[in-house]
DRENPA-3360 file (N, C-alpha, C; in nm, 2 decimals, always signed):
BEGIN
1 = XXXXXXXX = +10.35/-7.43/+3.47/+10.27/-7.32/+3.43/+10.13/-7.37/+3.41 ~ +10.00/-7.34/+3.48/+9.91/-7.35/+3.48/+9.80/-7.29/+3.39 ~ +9.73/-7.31/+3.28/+9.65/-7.26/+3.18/+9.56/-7.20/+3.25 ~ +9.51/-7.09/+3.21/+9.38/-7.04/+3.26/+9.35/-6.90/+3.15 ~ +9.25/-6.85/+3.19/+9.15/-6.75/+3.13/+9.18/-6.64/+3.24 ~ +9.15/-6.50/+3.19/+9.14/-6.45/+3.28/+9.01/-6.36/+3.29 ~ +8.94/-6.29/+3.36/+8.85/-6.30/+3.45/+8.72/-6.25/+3.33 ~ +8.78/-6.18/+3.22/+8.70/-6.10/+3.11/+8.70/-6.26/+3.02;
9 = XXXXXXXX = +8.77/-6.30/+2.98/+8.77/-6.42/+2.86/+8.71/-6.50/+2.92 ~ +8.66/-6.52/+3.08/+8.61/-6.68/+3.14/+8.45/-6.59/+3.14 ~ +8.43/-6.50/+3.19/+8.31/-6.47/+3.14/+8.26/-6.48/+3.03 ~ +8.28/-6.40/+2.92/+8.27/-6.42/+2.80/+8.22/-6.58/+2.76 ~ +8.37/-6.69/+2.75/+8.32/-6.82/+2.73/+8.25/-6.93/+2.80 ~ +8.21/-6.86/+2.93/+8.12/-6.90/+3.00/+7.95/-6.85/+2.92 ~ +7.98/-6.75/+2.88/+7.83/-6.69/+2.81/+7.80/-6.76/+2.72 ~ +7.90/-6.80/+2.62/+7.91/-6.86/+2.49/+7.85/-6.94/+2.51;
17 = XXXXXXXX = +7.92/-7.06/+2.61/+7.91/-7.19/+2.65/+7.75/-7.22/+2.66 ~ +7.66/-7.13/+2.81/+7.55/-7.15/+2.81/+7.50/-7.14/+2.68 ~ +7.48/-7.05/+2.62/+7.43/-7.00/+2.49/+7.42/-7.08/+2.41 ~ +7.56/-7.16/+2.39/+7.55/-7.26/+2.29/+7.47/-7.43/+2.32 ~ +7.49/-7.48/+2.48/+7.43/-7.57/+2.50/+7.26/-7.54/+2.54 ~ +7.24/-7.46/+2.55/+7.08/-7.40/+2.59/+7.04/-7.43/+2.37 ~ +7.10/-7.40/+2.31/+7.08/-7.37/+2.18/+7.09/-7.53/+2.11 ~ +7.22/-7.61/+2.13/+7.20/-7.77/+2.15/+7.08/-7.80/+2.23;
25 = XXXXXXXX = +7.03/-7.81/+2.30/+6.95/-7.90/+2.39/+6.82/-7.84/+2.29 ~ +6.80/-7.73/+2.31/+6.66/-7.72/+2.23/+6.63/-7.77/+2.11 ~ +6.77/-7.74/+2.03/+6.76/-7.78/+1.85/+6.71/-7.94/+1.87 ~ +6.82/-8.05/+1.97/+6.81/-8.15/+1.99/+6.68/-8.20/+2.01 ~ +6.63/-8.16/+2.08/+6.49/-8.21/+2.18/+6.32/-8.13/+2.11 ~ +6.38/-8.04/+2.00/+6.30/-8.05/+1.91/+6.29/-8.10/+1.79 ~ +6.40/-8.16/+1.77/+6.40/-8.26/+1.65/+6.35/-8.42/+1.68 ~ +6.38/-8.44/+1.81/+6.37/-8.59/+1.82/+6.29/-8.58/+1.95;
33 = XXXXXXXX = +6.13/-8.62/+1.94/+6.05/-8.61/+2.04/+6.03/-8.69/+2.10 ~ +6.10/-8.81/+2.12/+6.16/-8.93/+2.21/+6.23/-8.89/+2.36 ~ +6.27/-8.76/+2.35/+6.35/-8.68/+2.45/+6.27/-8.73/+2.56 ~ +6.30/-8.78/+2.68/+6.21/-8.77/+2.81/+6.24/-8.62/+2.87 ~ +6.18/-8.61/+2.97/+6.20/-8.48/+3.08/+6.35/-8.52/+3.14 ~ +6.35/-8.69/+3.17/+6.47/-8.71/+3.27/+6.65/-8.71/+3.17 ~ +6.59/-8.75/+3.06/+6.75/-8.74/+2.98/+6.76/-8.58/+2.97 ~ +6.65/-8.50/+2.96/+6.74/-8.37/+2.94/+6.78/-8.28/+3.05;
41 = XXXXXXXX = +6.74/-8.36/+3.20/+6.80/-8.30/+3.33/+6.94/-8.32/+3.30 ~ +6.95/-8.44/+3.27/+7.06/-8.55/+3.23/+7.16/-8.46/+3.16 ~ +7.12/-8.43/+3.06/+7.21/-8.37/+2.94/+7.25/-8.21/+3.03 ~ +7.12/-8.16/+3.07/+7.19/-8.01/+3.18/+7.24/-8.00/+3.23 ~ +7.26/-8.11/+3.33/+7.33/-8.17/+3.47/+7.49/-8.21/+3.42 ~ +7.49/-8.24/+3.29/+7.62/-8.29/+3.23/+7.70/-8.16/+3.17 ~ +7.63/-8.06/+3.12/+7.66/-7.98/+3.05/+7.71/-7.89/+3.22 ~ +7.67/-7.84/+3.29/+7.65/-7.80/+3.41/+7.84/-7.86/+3.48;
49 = XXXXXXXX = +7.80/-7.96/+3.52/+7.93/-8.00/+3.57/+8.03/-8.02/+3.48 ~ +8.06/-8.00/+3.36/+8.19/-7.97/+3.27/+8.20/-7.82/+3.32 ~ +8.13/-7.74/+3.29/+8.15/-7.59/+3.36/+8.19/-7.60/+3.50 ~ +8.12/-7.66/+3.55/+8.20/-7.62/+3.69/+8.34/-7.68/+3.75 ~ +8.37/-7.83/+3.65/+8.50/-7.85/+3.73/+8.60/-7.76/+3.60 ~ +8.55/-7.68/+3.51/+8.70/-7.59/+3.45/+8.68/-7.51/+3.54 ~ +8.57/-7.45/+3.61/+8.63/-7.33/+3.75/+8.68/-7.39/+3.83 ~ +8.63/-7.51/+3.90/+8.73/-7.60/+4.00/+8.86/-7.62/+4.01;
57 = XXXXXXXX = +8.92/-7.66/+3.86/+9.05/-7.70/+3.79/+9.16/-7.56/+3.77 ~ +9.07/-7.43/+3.79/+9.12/-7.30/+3.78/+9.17/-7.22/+3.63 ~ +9.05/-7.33/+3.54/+9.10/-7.27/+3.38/+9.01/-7.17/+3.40 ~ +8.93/-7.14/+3.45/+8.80/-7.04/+3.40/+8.80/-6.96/+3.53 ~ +8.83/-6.83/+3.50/+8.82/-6.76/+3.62/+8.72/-6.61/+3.65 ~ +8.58/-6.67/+3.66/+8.49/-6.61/+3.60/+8.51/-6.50/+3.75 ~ +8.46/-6.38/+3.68/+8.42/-6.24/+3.76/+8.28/-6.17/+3.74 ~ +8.23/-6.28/+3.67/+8.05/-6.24/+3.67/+8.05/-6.08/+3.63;
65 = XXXXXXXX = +8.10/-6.06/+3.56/+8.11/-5.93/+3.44/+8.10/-5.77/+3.56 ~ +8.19/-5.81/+3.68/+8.20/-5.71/+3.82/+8.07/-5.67/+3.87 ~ +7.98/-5.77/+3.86/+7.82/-5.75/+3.96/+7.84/-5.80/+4.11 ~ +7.97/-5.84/+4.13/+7.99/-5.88/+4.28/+8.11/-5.84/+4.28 ~ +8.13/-5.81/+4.44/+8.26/-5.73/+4.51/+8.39/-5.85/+4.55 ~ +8.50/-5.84/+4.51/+8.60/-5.94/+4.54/+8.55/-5.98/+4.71 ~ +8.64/-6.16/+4.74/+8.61/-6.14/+4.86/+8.72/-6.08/+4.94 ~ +8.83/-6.05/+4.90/+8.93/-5.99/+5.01/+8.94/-5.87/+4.99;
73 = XXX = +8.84/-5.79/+4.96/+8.87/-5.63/+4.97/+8.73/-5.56/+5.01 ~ +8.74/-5.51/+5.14/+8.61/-5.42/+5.19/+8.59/-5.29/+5.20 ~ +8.47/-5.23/+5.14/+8.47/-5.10/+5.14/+8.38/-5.05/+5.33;
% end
């Protein structure tokens, strides 16, 4: 049996997710002004690809809150 989310709850924690590392990076990088430009591609780029291999891996099965049309059904 394979874990996953389904299409309302992977949005959702997909929202969170951004929300909360957009909210990390700033708190972080205004506390400690040592930050370069290139560590915090770094840290997006990391934060970025944990999101995308749980959609890869098929835990997260986001539906972009139905702003796009499935792809196997045409009107």
């Amino acid at each position: 049996m394979k874990l996953g989310l389904k299409p309302l709850a992977s949005d959702i924690f997909i929202v969170i997710y951004v929300v909360a590392t957009l909210f990390f990076r700033l708190k972080y990088e205004h506390n400690n002004n040592a930050v370069s430009p290139a560590l915090s591609v770094v840290y997006g780029l990391c934060f970025i690809a944990f999101l995308w291999s749980l959609i890869k891996l098929k835990f997260l099965n986001p539906n972009y809150f139905g702003l796009f049309k499935p792809k196997g059904k045409k009107s």
